[in-house]
N, C-alpha and C positions, 0 to 999 in steps of 0.2 A: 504494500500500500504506500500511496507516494504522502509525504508528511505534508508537501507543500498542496495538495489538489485536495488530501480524503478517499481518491477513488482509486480502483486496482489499475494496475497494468499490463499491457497486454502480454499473453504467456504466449512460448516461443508453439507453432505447432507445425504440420510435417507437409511439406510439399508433394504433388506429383508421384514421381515413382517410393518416394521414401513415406509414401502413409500406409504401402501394404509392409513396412517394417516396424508399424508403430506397437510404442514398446520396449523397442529394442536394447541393448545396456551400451553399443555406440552409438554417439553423437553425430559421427561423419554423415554430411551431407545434406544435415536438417539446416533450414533456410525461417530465418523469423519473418515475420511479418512488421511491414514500416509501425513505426510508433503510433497507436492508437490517441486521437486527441481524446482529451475529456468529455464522457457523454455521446460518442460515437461506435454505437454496437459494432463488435468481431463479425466479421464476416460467417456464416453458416455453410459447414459443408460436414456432409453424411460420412461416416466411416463405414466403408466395405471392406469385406478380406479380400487382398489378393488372388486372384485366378492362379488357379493350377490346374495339370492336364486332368484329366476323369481316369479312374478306373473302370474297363471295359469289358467286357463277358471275354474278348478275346484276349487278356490280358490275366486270366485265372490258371493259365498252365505254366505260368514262368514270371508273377509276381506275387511276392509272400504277405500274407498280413503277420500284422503283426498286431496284439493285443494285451492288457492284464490288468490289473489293480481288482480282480475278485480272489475270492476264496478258491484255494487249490482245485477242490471239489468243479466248482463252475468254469474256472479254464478247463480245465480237461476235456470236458461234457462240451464246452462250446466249441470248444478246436474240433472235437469228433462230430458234432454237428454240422459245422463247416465243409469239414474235408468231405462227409458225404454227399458235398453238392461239389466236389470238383474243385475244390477250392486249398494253394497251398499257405499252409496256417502255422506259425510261429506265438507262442507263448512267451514271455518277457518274463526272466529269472525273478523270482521275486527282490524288490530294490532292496540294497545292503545302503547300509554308511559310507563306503566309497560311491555310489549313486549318486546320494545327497550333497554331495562336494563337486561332484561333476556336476550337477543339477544346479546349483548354487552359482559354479565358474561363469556358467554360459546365459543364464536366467535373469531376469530384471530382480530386483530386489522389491520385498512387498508381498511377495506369492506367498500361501502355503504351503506347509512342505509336502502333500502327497504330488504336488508338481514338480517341485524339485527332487524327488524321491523315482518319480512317474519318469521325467524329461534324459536324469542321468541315465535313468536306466537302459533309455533308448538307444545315448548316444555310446555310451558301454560296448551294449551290445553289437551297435555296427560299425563300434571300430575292432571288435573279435571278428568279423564277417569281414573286415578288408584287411585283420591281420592274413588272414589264410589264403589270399592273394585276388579277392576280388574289386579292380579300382573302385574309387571314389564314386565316381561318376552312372556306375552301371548299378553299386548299392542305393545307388539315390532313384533310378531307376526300377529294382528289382523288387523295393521295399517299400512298404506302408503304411501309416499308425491306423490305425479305430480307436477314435474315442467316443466319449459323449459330448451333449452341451447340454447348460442349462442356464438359467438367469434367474431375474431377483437380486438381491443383496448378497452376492454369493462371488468368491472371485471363481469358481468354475467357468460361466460365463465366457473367462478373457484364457479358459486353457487352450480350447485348438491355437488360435493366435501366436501366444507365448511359447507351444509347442514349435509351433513356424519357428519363430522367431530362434530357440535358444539351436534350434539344429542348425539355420545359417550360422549362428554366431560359432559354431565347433564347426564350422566347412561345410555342411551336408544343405547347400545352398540347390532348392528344387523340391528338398523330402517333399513329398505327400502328406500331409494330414485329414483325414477324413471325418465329419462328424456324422451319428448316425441320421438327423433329420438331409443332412445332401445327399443322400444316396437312395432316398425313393424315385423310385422310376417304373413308369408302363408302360415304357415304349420297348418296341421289342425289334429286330434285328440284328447286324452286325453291330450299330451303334448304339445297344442298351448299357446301360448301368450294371458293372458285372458284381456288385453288392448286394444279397437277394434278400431286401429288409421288406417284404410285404406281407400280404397275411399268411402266407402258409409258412414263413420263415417264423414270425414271430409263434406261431402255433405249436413249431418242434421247439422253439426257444425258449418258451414257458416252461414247457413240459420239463427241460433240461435245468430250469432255476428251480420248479417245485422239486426235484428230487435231489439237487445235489442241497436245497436246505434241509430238506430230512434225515439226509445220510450223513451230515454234518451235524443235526442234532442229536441223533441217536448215539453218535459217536462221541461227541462232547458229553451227553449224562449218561455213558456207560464207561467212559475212559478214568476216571477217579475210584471206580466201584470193579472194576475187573482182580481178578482171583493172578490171572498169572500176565503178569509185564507186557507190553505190547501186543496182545492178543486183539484190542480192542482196531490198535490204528490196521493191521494186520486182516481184519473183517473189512475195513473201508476201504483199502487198498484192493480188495478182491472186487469186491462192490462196484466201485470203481471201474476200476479195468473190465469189468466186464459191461459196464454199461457203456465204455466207450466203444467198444467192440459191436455192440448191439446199433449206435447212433450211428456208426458206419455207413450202416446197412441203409439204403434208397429204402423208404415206404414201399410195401407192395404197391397199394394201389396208385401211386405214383409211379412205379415201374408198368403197372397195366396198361395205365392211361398213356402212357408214351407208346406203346404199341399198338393197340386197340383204338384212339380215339384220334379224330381228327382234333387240329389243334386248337380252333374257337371252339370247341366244347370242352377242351381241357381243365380250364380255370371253374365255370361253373359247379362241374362235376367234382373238383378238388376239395372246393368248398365247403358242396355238401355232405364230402365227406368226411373233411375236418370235423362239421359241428355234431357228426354223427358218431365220430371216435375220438370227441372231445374227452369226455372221463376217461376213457381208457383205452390204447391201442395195443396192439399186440407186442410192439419193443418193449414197450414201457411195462407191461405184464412182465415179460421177462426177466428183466432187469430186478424188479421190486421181488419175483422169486427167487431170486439167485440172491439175493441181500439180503434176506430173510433164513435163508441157509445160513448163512456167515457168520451173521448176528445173532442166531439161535445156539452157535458153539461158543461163543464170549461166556464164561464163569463171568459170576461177578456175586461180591459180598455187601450186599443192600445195606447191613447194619453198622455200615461205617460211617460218623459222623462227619459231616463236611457243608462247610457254611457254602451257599447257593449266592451265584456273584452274577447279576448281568451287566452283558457289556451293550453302552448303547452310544450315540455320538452321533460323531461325520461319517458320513458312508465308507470314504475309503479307512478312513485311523481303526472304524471298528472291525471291519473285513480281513483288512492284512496279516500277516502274522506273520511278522519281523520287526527290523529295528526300526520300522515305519511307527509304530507302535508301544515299543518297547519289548517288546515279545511278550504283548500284556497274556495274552491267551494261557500261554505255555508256563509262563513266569506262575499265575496265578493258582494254578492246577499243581506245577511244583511245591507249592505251599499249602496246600489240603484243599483248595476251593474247585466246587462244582463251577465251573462257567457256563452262563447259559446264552447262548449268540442269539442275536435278532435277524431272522430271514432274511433273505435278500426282497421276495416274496412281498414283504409288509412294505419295501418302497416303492414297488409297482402299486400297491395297493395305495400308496399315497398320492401318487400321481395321478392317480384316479380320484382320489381327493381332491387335489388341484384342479385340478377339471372343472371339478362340482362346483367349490369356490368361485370360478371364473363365472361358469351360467349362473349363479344366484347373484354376485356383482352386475350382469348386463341387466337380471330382469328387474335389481333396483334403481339401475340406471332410465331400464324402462319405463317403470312407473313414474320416476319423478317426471322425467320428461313428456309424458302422458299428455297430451293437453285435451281440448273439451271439443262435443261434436260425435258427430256418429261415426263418418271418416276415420278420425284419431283411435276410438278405442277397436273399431275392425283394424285397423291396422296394429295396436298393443294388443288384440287376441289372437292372432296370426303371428306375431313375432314371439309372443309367450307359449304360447303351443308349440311353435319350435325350438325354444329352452328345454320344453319339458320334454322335448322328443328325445334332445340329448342327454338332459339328464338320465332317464329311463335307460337308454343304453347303456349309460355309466355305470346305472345300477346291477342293469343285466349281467355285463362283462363283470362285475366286481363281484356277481354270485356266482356267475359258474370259474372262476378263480377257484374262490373258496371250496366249492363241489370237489373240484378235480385235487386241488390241496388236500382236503378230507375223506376225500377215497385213496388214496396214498398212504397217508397217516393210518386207517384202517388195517390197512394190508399190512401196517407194522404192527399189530394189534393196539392202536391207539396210542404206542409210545411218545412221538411226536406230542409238543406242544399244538390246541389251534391257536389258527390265525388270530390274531386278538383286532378287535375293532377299531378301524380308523377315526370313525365317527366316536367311538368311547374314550379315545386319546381326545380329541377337540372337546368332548363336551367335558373332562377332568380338567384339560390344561386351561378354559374357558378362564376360570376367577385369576389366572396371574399370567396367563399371554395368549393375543387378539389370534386364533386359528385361522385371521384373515389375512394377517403377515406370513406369505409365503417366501419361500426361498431357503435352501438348507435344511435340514431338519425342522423346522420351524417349533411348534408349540409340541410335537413330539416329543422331544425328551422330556418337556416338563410332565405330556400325559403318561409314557412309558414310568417315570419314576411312581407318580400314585398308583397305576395301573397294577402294574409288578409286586408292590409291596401291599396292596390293598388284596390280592386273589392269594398274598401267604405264597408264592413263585421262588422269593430269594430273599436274601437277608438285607443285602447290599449292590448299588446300583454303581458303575462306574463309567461315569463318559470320557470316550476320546474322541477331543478335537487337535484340527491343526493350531499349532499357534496363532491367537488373532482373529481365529474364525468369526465371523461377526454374527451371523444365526446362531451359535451356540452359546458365543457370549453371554446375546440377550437372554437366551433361557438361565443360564449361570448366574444372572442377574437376580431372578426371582426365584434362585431357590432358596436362599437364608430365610424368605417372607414363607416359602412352601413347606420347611420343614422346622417353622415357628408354628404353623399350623398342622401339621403329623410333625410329635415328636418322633416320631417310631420309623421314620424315612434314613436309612443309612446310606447317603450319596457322597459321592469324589467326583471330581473335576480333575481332569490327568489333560493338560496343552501336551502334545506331542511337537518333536523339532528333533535336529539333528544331535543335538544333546540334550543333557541332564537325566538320561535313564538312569543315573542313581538313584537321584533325588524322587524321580517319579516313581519308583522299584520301593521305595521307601515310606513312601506318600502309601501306595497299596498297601503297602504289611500293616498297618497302623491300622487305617479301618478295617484289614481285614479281620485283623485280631478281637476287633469288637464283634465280629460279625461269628467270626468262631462262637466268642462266648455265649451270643441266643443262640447259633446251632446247640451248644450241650447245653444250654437250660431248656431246651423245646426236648430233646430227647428225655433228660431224666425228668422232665415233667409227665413224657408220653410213658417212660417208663415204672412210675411214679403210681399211674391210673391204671396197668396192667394187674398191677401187685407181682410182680412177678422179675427176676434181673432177667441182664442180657443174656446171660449162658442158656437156659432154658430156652430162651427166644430166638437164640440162633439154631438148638437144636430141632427146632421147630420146622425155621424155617430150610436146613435143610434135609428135612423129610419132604416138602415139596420141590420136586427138582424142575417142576414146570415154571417157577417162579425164581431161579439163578441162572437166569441169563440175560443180555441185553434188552430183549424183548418182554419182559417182563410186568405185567402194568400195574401204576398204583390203584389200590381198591380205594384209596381214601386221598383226595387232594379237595388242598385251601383250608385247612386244618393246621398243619406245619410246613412251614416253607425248610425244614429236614428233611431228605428223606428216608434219610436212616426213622426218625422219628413217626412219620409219616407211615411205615413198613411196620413200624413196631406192634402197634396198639390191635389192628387191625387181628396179627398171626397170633398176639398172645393173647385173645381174646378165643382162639377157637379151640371148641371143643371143652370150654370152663362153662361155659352158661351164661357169661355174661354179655351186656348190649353195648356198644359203643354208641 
């Protein structure tokens, strides 16, 4: 601000060819704009990204994607999903600490760090690809990212860009960046879009998130409780592998219709065969029997005490499981706690939330602007009628989710957590933040924490964000006023970055340790009502052998968020006479 005028002065911004660099951490070549007089508006001009060539249908037999920031489980499943369409597919090592430093060298400063975490990773990786003698030039060609985008208050938003951006700045001037909303295409020829993000893609895609988060939850609440070391990762590694082996595989009736049907009736018929083997098709049968095997030889000893720990947050910090993170997962479970992860699942399900939000904003936009006349309100009941058409869909799509999630979870004999409610997050998180503020996790964490501790699930909740996150902030905001009103909320705030995993490693053990202590006051409370100790209780319970293995179900939940505790009361109750 100038002392002598009051008023700002004009900020330097990017000319021409140097506005598809904007961003960037050099300065060469930016060009100011003459001195601004007093009281005379900046000129307006739109920022677009950069043009870059298209990936092509004929470019899928000798360009690699490249992908990652999910859960093991979900790379796998989507690389094999992929490759079944033709497609050569590369998975990104999970990011280390030397990532972060590379992600850091070449990156604006300001990001979060699963960007710098995300970006080294890339540039890592393809300078292993041109150590082994492939030029510069051909990997910039050969290669290219998928990410997402999103907006709101969120710097995700500014990643494809910065992604651009940090790979020119390490040489790789050209990379590809891809987002998934640029790659819808229905044009069809030599010159379609060789990214196949339409509906029968996202149809195996789903399929591919509902099961890699069951097989992740099953294995997170069996892996603390397993009888012999490793047996438990041991079952999801088979699991696994064999469902990528399955995803391989071209759909029948995809392989019929390519031979049998001429090709304008292809899609039709695809369709309706999607929403006809929406619940369940025959790979995906497969697959849930072969994991059902695996999971039914996992020993495991229910009556071991261990405080129940969810992890909730920024998408990428809670997903990872590295030093993105701190190795909170693994760290956590080394120290007696049950972890319990949050689907990938429940953010599709948000997003569908978002949605909702947007149509219920136009139709109050609608009404205020309503004006008077016969004219006016046919035209506010024809444009309201189309809100609610898409609402209805929202709702549609958001219950056969759930269906198809629930018939999964079934076939594990109900182990799996459900899906817990979007709309019951918004309406909890309602008294201390606006569900109308979207972007990032928004009022989520605040409803996942009453949510969780309100159904007795876990003892203690821990959020990871990136440092600075500003969505999560704000909820980090209201929670001292959240848990002045439940004293019985035991929450952490863990900022992830490229350091202080001591201090954060340290920060956990502390409230963990509280959290142990209501695990053993809920046990010898449940064992307390038994009349009865543990010794007798476990001789109990293994005289049922149908009940020591992964697959196991609680008879009793929302009672004790133990479930050692939870086990207890239930087996030392049979065959005494007594009523729980």
């Amino acid at each position: 601000m100038s002392a002598r005028t009051g008023r700002y002065r004009a900020l330097p911004v990017l000319k021409g060819a140097d506005a598809s660099q904007a961003g960037c951490s050099s300065t060469a070549g930016r060009e100011q704009t003459p001195h601004v007089q007093p009281g005379n508006a900046l000129p307006h001009r739109q920022f677009k990204l950069a043009s870059q060539p298209p990936f092509l249908r004929r470019d899928r037999e000798n360009v690699t994607l490249l992908f990652g920031g999910l859960t093991q489980a979900h790379e796998r499943l989507f690389k094999a999903l992929l490759e079944s369409r033709g497609f050569r597919v590369q998975v990104l090592p999970t990011p280390t600490l030397a990532d972060y430093q590379t992600g850091r060298r070449y990156a604006n400063n300001g990001f979060c760090n699963p960007l710098y975490f995300t970006g080294g990773s890339i540039i890592n990786y393809l300078r292993t690809v041109e150590a082994e003698g492939m030029p510069r030039s051909e990997v910039c060609r050969r290669y290219v990212y998928v990410t997402s985008r999103s907006a709101g208050p969120c710097r995700l938003g500014l990643y494809e860009q910065e992604y651009r951006n940090l790979l020119a700045n390490a040489g790789y001037t050209g990379f590809r960046v891809f987002a998934f909303s640029d790659t819808v295409s229905m044009r069809t020829g030599e010159s379609e879009e060789g990214l196949p993000f339409d509906v029968h893609f996202y149809a195996d895609l789903f399929s591919a998130l509902m099961l890699g988060d069951i097989l992740n939850d099953i294995a997170n609440r069996t892996r603390p409780f397993e009888r012999s070391e490793g047996s438990t990762d041991s079952a999801w590694e088979a699991s696994i592998a064999y469902a990528e082996e399955c995803l391989r595989e071209r759909p029948p009736l995809s392989v019929w219709m390519e031979r049998r049907l001429p090709r304008w009736l292809r899609g039709p018929v695809e369709v309706v065969g999607r929403l006809l083997t929406w619940p369940m098709d025959a790979r995906l049968l497969r697959v849930i029997l072969h994991a059902r095997k695996q999971f039914r030889g996992v020993r495991i000893d229910p009556l071991r005490v261990r405080p129940a720990v969810k992890l909730i947050g920024e998408f990428w910090a809670q997903t990872t499981i590295g030093d993105g993170n701190f190795h909170a997962h693994r760290f956590l479970e080394q120290h007696g706690a049950e972890v319990v992860v949050e689907p990938v699942t429940v953010w599709m399900l948000y997003l569908l939330f978002e949605a909702d939000q947007k149509l219920r904003l136009q139709l109050r936009k609608l009404r205020h602007n309503r004006g008077n006349g016969m004219a006016s309100a046919m035209r506010f009941a024809f444009q309201a009628l189309g809100l609610a058409g898409n609402a209805l869909l929202l709702r549609t799509a958001e219950m056969f989710a759930r269906l198809k999630y629930n018939l999964i979870r079934l076939c594990f004999n109900g182990v799996p957590d459900r899906l817990p409610g979007i709309f019951t997050f918004a309406a909890l998180a309602r008294n201390y933040y606006n569900p109308a503020l979207l972007g990032g996790e928004s009022h989520m964490e605040v409803g996942k924490t009453l949510y969780y501790t309100a159904i007795k699930r876990v003892h203690m909740v821990v959020s990871l964000k990136p440092f600075g996150c500003m969505p999560s902030g704000m909820s980090d905001g209201v929670q001292p006023l959240l848990r002045a009103h439940h004293p019985d909320t035991l929450f952490l705030s863990v900022e992830t970055s490229g350091e202080g995993s001591t201090n954060a490693q340290s920060r956990m053990l502390m409230v963990l340790s509280t959290a142990r202590e209501r695990a053993l006051r809920e046990y010898a409370n449940a064992l307390q009502k038994t009349g009865r100790n543990s010794r007798e209780v476990n001789v109990r319970i293994a005289r049922l052998q149908e009940r020591s293995n992964a697959l196991s179900r609680l008879r009793v939940r929302g009672v004790y968020a133990c479930r050692a505790a939870s086990e207890l009361l239930p087996f030392a109750l049979r065959g005494t006479g007594k009523r729980s």
